[in-house]
C-alpha positions as CSV (number, residue, x, y, z in Angstrom):
1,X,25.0,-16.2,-26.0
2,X,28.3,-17.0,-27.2
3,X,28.9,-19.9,-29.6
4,X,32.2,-21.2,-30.3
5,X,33.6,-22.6,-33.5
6,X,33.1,-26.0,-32.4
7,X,29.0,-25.2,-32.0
8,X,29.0,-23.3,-35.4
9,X,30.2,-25.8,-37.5
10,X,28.0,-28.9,-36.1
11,X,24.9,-25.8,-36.5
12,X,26.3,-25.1,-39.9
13,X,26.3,-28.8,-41.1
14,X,23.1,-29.7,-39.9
15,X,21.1,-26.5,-41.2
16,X,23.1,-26.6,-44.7
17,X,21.8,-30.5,-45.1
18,X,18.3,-29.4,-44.0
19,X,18.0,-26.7,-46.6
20,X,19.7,-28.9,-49.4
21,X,17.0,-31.3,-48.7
22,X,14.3,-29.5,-48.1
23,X,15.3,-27.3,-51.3
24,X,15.4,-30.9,-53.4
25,X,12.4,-31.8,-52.3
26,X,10.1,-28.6,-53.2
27,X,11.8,-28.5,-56.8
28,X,10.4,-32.1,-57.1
29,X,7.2,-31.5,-55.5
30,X,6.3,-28.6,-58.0
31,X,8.2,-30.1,-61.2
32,X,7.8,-34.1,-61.3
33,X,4.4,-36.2,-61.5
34,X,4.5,-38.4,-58.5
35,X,3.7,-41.5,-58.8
36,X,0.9,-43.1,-57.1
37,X,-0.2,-46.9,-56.8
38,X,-2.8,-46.9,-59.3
39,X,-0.1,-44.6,-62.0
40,X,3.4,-45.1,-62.7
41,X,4.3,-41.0,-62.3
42,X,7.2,-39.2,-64.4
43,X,10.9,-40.6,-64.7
44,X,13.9,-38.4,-65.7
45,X,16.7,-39.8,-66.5
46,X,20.0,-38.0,-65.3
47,X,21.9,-41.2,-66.7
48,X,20.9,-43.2,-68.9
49,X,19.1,-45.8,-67.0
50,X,21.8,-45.9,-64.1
51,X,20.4,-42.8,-62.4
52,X,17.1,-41.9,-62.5
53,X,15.0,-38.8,-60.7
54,X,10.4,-39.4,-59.8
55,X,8.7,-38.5,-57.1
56,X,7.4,-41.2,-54.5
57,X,6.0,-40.4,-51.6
58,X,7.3,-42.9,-48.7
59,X,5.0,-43.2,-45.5
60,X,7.3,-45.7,-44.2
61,X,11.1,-45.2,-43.4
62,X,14.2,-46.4,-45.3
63,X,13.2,-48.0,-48.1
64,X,9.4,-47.6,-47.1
65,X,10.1,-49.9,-44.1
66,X,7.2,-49.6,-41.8
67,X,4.8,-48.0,-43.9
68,X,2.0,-50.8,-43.3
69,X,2.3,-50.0,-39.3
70,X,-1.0,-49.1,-37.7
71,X,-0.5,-45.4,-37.3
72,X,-0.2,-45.4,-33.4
73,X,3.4,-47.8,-34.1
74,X,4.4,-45.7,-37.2
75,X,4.1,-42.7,-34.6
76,X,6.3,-44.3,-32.2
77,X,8.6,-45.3,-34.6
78,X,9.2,-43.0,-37.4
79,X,8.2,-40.3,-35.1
80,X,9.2,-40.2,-31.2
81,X,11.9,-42.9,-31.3
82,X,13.7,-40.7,-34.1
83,X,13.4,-37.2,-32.8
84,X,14.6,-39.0,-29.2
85,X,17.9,-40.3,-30.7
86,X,18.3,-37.5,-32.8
87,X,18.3,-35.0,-29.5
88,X,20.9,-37.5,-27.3
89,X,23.0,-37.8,-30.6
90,X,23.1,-33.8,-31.1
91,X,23.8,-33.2,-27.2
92,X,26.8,-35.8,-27.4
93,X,28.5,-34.2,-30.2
94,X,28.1,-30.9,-28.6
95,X,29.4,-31.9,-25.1
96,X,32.3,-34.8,-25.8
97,X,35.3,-32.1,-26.9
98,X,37.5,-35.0,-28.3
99,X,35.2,-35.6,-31.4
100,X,37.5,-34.5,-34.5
101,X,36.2,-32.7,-37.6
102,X,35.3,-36.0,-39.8
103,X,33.5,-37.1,-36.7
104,X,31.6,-33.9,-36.4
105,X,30.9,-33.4,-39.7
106,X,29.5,-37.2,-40.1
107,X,27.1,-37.0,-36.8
108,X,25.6,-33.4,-37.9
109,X,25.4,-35.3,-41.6
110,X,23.2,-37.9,-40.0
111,X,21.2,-35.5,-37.5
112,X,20.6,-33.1,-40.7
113,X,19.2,-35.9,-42.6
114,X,17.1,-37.1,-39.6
115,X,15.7,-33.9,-38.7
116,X,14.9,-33.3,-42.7
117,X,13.0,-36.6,-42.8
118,X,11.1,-36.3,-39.2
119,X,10.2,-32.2,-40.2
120,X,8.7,-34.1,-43.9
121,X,6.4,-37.1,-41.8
122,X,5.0,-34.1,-39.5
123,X,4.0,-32.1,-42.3
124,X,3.4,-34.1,-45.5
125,X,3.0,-37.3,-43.2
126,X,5.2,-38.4,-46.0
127,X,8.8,-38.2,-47.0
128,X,9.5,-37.2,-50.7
129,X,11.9,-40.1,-52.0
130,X,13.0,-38.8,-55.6
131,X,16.5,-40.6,-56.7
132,X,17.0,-44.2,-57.9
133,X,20.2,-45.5,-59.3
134,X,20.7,-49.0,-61.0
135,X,23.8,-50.0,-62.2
136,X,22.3,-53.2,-64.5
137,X,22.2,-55.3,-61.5
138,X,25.7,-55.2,-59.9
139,X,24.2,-52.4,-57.4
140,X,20.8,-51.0,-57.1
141,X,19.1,-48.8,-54.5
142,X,16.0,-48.1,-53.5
143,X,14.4,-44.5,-54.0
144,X,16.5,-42.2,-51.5
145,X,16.4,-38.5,-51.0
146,X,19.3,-35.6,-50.3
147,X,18.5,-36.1,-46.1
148,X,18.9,-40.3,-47.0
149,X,22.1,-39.2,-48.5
150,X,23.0,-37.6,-45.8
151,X,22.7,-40.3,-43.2
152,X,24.4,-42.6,-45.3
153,X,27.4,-40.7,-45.6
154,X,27.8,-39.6,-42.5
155,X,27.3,-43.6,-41.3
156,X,30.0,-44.3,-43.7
157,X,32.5,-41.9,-42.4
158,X,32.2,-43.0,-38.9
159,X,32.5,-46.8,-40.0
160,X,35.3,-45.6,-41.5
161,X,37.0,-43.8,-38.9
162,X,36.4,-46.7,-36.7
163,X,38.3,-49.0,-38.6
164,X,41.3,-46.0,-38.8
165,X,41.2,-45.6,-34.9
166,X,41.3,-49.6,-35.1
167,X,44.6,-49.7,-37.0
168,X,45.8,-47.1,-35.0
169,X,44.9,-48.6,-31.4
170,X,46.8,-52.3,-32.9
C-alpha cells in the first residue's frame, strides 16, 4: 500500500497531536495530585497566577459539559456521536484533493484532538484536563488539555481561512 504525501502529512498530524497529548497527560497522571470533589488537589503555577497546571478529571466534554448525563446519553454523546464525526471528517480530508496545507493541517488538528479525548473516555472514562489560564478577569478559560488545544486551533485556522477565501471570493 502506497501512501502519498498528501495521506502522510494528515497521518503525521493527527498521530503527532495524539502522542503530545497522550504524553501530557501520563506526566500529569504520575506527577500532580488530582483533585477531587471533596480535596482541592495540587496547583503549579507556570505563571504567576495567569497560567496554572492540576489535574482534574472531566467526565463530561468541553468544559465538563454533559458530565451529569445518565450514562446511556453520555455514551451517545461523548462517545458514538464523536467517533462518527470524527470518521466522516477524516474520510473528507482524505478524499477532497483541493484542501490546501492550512486546511489540512487544521482538520487533522481537530481529528487528533478528538481521537485523543474519545481513546481517554474509553479507557479512564475520564479525560485528564490539566491547564488553566486567567488573565485577572479580561480572559479566563476553563481547565483544557494538549488534545483541547488542538481542536481549538485547528477551529481557529479554518475560521480564519474562511474569512480569507471571503475577501478573496468579494
Amino acid at each position: 500500500m502506497k501512501f502519498s504525501k498528501r495521506s502522510i502529512y494528515i497521518i503525521l498530524v493527527i498521530v503527532l497531536t495524539i502522542t503530545v497529548d497522550q504524553i501530557s497527560k501520563i506526566l500529569v497522571r504520575a506527577h500532580i495530585e488530582p483533585q477531587t470533589e471533596i480535596q482541592r488537589g495540587e496547583r503549579i503555577s507556570l505563571i504567576g497566577d495567569a497560567f496554572i497546571m492540576m489535574n482534574v478529571e472531566n467526565a463530561g466534554a468541553f468544559l465538563g459539559m454533559g458530565s451529569d448525563l445518565n450514562p446511556t446519553l453520555r455514551l451517545v454523546f461523548l462517545l458514538i456521536l464523536p467517533i462518527i464525526v470524527l470518521v466522516f471528517v477524516l474520510r473528507y480530508i482524505l478524499k477532497d484533493k483541493s484542501l490546501d496545507n492550512w486546511s489540512l493541517f487544521a482538520f487533522s488538528s481537530i481529528i487528533g484532538g478528538g481521537i485523543a479525548n474519545v481513546f481517554d473516555r474509553i479507557v479512564y472514562g475520564s479525560v485528564t484536563d490539566f491547564f488553566f489560564i486567567d488573565l485577572g478577569g479580561v480572559f479566563k478559560t476553563g481547565i483544557f488539555n494538549m488534545a483541547d488545544l488542538s481542536v481549538t486551533t485547528g477551529m481557529i485556522i479554518l475560521v480564519l481561512l474562511s474569512f480569507k477565501k471571503k475577501k478573496v471570493v468579494e
